[in-house]
VOGU-3710 file (C-alpha; in Angstrom, 3 decimals, decimal comma):
1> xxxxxxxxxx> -13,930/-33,969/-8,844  -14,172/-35,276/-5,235  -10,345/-34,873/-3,563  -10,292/-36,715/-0,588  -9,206/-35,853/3,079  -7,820/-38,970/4,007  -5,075/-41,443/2,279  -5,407/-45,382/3,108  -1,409/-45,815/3,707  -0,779/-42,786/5,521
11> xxxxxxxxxx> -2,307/-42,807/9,208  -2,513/-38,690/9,513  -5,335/-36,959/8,159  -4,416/-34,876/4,909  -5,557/-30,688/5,839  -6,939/-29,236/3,236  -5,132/-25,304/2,101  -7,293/-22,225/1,143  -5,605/-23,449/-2,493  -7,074/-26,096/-4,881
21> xxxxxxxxxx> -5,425/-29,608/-4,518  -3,130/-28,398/-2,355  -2,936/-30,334/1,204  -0,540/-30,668/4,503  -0,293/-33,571/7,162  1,767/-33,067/10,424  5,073/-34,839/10,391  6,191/-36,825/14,033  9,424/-34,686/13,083  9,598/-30,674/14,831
31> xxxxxxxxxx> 10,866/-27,421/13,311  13,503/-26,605/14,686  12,470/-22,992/14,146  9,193/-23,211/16,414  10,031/-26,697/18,255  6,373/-27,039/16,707  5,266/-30,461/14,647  6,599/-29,729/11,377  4,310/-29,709/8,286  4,787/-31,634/5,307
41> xxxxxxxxxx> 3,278/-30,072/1,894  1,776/-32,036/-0,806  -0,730/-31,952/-3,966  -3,203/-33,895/-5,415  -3,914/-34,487/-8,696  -5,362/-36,848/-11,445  -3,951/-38,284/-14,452  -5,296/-39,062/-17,839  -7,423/-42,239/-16,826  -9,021/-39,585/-13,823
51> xxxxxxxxxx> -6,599/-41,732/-11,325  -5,727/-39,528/-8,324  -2,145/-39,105/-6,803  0,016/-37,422/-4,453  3,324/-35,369/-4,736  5,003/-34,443/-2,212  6,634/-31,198/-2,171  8,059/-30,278/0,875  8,722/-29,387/4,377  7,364/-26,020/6,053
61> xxxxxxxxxx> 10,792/-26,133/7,858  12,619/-26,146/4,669  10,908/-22,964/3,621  7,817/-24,615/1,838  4,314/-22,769/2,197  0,890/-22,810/0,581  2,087/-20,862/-1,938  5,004/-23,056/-3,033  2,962/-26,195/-3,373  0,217/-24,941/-5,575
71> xxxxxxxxxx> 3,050/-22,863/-8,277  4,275/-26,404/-8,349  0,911/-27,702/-8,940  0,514/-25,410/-11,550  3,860/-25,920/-13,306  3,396/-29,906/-12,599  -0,019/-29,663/-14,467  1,097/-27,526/-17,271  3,999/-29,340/-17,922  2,661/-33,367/-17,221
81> xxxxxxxxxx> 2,738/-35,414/-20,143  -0,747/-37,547/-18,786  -2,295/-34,294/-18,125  -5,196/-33,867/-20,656  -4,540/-31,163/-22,584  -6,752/-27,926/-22,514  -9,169/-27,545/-25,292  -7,947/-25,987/-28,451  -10,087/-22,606/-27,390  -8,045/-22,287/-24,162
91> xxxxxxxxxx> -4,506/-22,771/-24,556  -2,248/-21,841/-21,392  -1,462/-18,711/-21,251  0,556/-16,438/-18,552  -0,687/-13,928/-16,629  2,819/-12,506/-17,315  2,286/-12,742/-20,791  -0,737/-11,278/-20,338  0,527/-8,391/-18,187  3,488/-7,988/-20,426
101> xxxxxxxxxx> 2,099/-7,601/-23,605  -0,646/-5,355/-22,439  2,550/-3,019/-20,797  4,276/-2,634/-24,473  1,176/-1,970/-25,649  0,025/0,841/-23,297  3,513/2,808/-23,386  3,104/2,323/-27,548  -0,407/4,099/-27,229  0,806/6,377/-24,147
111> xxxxxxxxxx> -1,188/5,033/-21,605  0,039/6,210/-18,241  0,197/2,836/-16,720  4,209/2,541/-15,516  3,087/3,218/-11,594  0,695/0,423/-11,998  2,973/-2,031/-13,540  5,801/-0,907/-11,067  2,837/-2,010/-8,101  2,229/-5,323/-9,694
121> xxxxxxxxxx> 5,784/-6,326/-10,374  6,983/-5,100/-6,404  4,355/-6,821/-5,041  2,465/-9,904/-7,240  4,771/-10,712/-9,791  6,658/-13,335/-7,994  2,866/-15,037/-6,828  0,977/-15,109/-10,325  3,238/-14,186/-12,904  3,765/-17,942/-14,093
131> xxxxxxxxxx> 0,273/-18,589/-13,331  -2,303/-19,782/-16,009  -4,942/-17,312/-16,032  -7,162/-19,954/-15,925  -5,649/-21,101/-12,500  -6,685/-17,432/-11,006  -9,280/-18,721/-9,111  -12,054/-16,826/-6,036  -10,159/-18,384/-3,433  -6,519/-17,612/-4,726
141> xxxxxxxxxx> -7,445/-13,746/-5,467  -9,260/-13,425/-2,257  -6,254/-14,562/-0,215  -3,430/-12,586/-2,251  -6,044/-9,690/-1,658  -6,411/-10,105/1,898  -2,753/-10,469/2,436  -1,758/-7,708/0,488  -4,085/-5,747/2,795  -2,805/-6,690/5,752
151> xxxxxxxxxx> 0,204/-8,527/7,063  0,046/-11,389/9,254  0,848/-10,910/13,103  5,126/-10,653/14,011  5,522/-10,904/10,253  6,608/-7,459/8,478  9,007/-8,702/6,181  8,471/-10,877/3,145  10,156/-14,466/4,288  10,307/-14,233/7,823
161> xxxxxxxxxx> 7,342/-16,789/8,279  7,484/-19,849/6,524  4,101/-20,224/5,284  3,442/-16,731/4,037  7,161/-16,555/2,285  7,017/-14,747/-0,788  3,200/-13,636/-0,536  2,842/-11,087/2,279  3,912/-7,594/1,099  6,789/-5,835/3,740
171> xxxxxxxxxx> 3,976/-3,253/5,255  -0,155/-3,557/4,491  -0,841/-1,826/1,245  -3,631/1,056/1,059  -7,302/-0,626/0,089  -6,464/2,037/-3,358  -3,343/0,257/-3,996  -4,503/-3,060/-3,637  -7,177/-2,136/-6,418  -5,033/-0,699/-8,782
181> xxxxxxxxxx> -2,434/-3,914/-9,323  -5,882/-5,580/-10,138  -7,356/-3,726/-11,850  -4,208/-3,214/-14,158  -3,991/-7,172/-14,115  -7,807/-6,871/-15,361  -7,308/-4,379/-18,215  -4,429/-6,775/-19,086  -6,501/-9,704/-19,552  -9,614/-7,651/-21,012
191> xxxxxxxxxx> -7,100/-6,512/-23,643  -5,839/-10,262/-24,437  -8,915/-11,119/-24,507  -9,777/-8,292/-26,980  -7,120/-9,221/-29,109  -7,360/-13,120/-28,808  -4,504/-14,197/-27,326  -7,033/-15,100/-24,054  -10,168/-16,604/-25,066  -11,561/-17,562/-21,545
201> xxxxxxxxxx> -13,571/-15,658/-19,088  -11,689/-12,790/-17,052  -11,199/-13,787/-13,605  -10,639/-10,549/-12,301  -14,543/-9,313/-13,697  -16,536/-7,943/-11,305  -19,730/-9,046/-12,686  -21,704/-11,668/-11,393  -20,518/-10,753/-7,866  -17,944/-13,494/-7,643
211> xxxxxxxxxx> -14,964/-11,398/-7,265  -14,808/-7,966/-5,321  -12,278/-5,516/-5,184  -10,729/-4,054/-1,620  -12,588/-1,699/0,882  -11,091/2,043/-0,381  -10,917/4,593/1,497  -7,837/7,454/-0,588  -9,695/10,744/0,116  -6,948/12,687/1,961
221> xxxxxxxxxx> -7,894/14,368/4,906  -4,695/16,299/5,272  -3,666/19,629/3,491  -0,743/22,445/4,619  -1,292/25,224/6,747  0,541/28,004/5,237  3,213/28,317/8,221  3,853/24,064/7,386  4,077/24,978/3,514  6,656/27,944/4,286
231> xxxxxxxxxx> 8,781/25,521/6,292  8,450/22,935/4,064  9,997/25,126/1,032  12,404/26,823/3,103  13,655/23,224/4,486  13,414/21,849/0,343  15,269/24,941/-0,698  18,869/24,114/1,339  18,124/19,844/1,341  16,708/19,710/-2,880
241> xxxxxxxxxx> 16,487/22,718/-4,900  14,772/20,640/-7,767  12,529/19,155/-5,172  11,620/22,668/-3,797  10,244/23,560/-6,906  7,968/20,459/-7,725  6,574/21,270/-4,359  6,295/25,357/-5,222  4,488/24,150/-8,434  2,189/22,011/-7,062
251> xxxxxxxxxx> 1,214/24,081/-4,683  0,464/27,001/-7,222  -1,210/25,009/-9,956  -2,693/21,617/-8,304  -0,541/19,703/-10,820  -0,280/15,860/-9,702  3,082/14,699/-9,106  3,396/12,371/-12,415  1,961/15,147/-14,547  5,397/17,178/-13,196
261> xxxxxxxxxx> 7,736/14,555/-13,653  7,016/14,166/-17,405  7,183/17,960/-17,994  9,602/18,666/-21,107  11,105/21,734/-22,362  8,257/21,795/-25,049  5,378/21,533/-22,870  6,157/25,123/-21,856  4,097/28,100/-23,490  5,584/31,147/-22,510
271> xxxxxxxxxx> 3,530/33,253/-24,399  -0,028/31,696/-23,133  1,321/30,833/-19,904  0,108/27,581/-20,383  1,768/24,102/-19,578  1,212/21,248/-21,972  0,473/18,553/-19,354  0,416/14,683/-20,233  -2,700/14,195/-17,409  -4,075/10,976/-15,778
281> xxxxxxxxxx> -5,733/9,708/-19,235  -2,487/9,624/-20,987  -3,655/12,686/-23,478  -2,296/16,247/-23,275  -4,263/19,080/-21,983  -3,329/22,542/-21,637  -3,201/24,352/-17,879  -2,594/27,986/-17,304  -0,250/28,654/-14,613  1,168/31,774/-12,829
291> xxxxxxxxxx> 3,899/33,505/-15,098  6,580/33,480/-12,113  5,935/29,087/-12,226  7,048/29,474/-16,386  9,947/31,812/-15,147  11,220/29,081/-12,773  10,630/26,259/-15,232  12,574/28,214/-18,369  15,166/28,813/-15,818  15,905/25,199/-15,934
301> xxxxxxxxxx> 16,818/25,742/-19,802  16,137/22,222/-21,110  15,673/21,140/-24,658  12,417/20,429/-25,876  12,275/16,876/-25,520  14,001/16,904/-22,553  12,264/16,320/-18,954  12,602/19,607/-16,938  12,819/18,040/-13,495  16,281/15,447/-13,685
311> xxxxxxxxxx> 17,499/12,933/-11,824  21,192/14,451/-11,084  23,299/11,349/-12,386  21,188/9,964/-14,648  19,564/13,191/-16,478  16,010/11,043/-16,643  12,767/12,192/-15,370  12,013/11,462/-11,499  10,032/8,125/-11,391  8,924/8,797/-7,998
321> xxxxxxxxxx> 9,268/11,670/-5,098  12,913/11,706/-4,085  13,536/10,200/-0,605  14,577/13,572/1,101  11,595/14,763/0,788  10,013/12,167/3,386  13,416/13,395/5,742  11,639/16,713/5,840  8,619/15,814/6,413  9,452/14,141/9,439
331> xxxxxxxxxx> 12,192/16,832/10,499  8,991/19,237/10,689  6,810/16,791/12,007  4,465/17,060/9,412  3,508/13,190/9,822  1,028/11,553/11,423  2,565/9,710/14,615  0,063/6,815/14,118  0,937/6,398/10,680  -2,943/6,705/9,413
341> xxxxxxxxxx> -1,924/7,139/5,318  -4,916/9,630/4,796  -2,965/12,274/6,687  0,122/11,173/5,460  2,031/14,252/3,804  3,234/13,603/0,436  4,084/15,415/-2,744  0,582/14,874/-3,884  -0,589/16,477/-0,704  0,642/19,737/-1,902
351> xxxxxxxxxx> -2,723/19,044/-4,572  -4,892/18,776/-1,879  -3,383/21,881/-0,311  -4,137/23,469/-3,627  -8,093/23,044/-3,939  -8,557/23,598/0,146  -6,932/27,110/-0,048  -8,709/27,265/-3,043  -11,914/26,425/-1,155  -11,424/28,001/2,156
361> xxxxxxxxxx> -10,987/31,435/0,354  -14,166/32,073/-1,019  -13,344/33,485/-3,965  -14,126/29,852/-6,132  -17,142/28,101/-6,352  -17,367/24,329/-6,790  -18,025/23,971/-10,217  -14,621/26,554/-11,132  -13,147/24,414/-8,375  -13,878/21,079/-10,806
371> xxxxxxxxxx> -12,696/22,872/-13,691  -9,061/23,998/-12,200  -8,481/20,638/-10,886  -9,648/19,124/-13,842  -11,840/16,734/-12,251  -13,670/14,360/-14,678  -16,459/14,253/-12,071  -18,299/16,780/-9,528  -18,224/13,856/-7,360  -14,692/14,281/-6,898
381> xxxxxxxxxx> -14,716/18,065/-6,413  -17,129/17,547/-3,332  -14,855/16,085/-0,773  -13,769/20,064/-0,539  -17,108/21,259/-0,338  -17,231/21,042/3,612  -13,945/23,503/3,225  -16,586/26,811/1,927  -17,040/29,229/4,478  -19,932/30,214/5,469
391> xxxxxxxxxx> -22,420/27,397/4,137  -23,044/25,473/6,425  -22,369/27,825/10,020  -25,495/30,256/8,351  -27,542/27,339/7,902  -26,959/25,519/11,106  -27,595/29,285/12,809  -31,123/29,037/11,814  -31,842/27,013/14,811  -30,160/29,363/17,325
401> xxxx> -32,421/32,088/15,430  -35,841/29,728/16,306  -34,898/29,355/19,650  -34,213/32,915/20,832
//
């Protein structure tokens, strides 16, 4: 339906947002934040006879954005007595109740999917949460996406401007991160749809071209030198002795960081040397490990159901890398100064240590490589490949050999 620009009684032209029905017109009144014309927010929308009308919301001086006038769109619509109501196959339903349901439902079935959720709710919940899914449209995915990507100029905390309150994220997230809040809000609604409680289209589909996920870039480019990894355990050892040990493990077996924190006192075989680790599907697979990493880890003496790595006050599993360990890394100046995130060092760096010392020495080829990094594809096992010695410095010495 045609929403026009201008209103007959009001003399300033109405600006259209990047969101549906959603519209601002200068006010002859400043903010006295910016001592710029303040901005008054308002919708459009049309009642049961197709009449349009206009609601205003609010001021961008009072702390009103974009994003403030089209939740109260939504919730105006959704709630409005002359709105028409949906058809009976399309009742209004949540994202949240999408997202929530689909949460019990994965740690029922032990899906691995807490990090995800935890990304969503830090960053998107507040935005979309108490959205319809049907009011997840191009233009409202593509902006969250783009401003979850990067944060808008002299603005790096949520709040601080006006108009992008309560949507920017505190720093730019990684193109990877940005992907995996939605494609976790895409499995959600896949699975309500599945199950019936959604019985519209997915907005988050990638088919058809009409929505695209982020530019990713995640392949690490940094690993340890052997004189960083020493200092790095020695400086663990006196700072986090439980710490020092994740790290030690890591770097002995390639084990990712989540797979260590939900180690239990059963998922030790002493007698195969073999840990019993919950991997990235959610299902357990067996890894052999050195027998001085079992020593250390039946050191810790836990009970079988009982997570061998603890939180000190709580006696929990670790949900994410304790903080100290970033204090070391920058004590030994292990970071990058620019602050590029693929040579960030990290506990899951001490992974990527693990297959380039595996690579650099030789002694594996690519295809054991795979197999002790448990790689569902090659594809992933050839970002190392470059790391073989030998390959490519005999084949590029061809050439030397053809000219002399």
């Amino acid at each position: 339906m045609y929403i026009p620009f201008m209103v007959s009684k009001v003399s300033r032209k109405y600006v259209r947002t990047e969101f549906e029905g959603v519209f601002y017109r200068y006010s002859a009144r400043c903010d006295p934040h910016t001592g710029d014309p303040d901005r008054i927010y308002i919708f459009w929308y049309a009642d049961a006879s197709g009449k349009g009308h206009w609601k205003t919301v609010g001021r961008h001086s009072q702390g009103v954005s974009p994003v403030t006038a089209m939740l109260e769109r939504t919730k105006f619509l959704a709630g409005c007595a002359n709105t028409p109501r949906p058809p009976l196959d399309h009742p209004i339903v949540t994202v949240g109740q999408v997202v929530e349901a689909y949460h019990a439902w994965s740690k029922n079935e032990g899906k691995q999917v807490d990090q995800h959720y935890r990304q969503y709710s830090t960053h998107v919940q507040a935005q979309v949460h108490s959205l319809a899914i049907g009011a997840l449209s191009p233009d409202l995915l593509s902006s969250l996406k783009a401003r979850l990507l990067k944060t808008p100029a002299g603005n790096t905390r949520a709040g601080k401007n006006p108009e992008s309150a309560g949507f920017s994220p505190r720093k730019p997230l990684a193109g990877q991160t940005v992907n995996n809040i939605f494609s976790f809000m895409r499995s959600a609604i896949n699975r309500a749809i599945a199950t019936g409680l959604w019985n519209g289209a997915n907005p988050l589909s990638t088919k058809g071209g009409i929505w695209k996920m982020a530019p990713a870039n995640n392949k690490r480019l940094r690993f340890l030198t052997k004189d960083e990894a020493r200092s790095l355990l020695e400086d663990l050892q006196t700072r986090h002795s439980q710490l020092h040990d994740m790290v030690l493990l890591s770097l002995k077996t390639g084990l990712r960081p989540t797979e260590i924190f939900k180690l239990r006192g059963q998922d030790i075989d002493a007698v195969a040397n073999v840990l019993h680790i919950l991997s990235k599907g959610g299902k357990r697979v067996p890894v052999r490990v050195p027998v001085d990493m079992i020593a250390m880890l039946l050191a810790y003496g836990r009970k079988p159901l009982e997570p061998v790595f603890q939180q000190p006050r709580k006696k929990t599993a670790f949900a994410k890398t304790p903080a100290c360990f970033r204090t070391a890394v920058k004590k030994l100046n292990l970071a990058p100064k620019d602050g590029d995130s693929l040579y960030a060092v990290t506990l899951h760096t001490m992974r990527h240590t693990f297959a380039s010392w595996l690579a650099q020495s030789g002694k594996v080829s690519l295809m054991e490589l795979q197999k002790l990094m448990r790689h569902e594809s090659i594809s992933m096992t050839m970002r190392y490949a470059h790391l073989f010695p030998g390959q490519e410095s005999e084949k590029l010495a061809i050439i030397d050999d053809i000219l002399k």
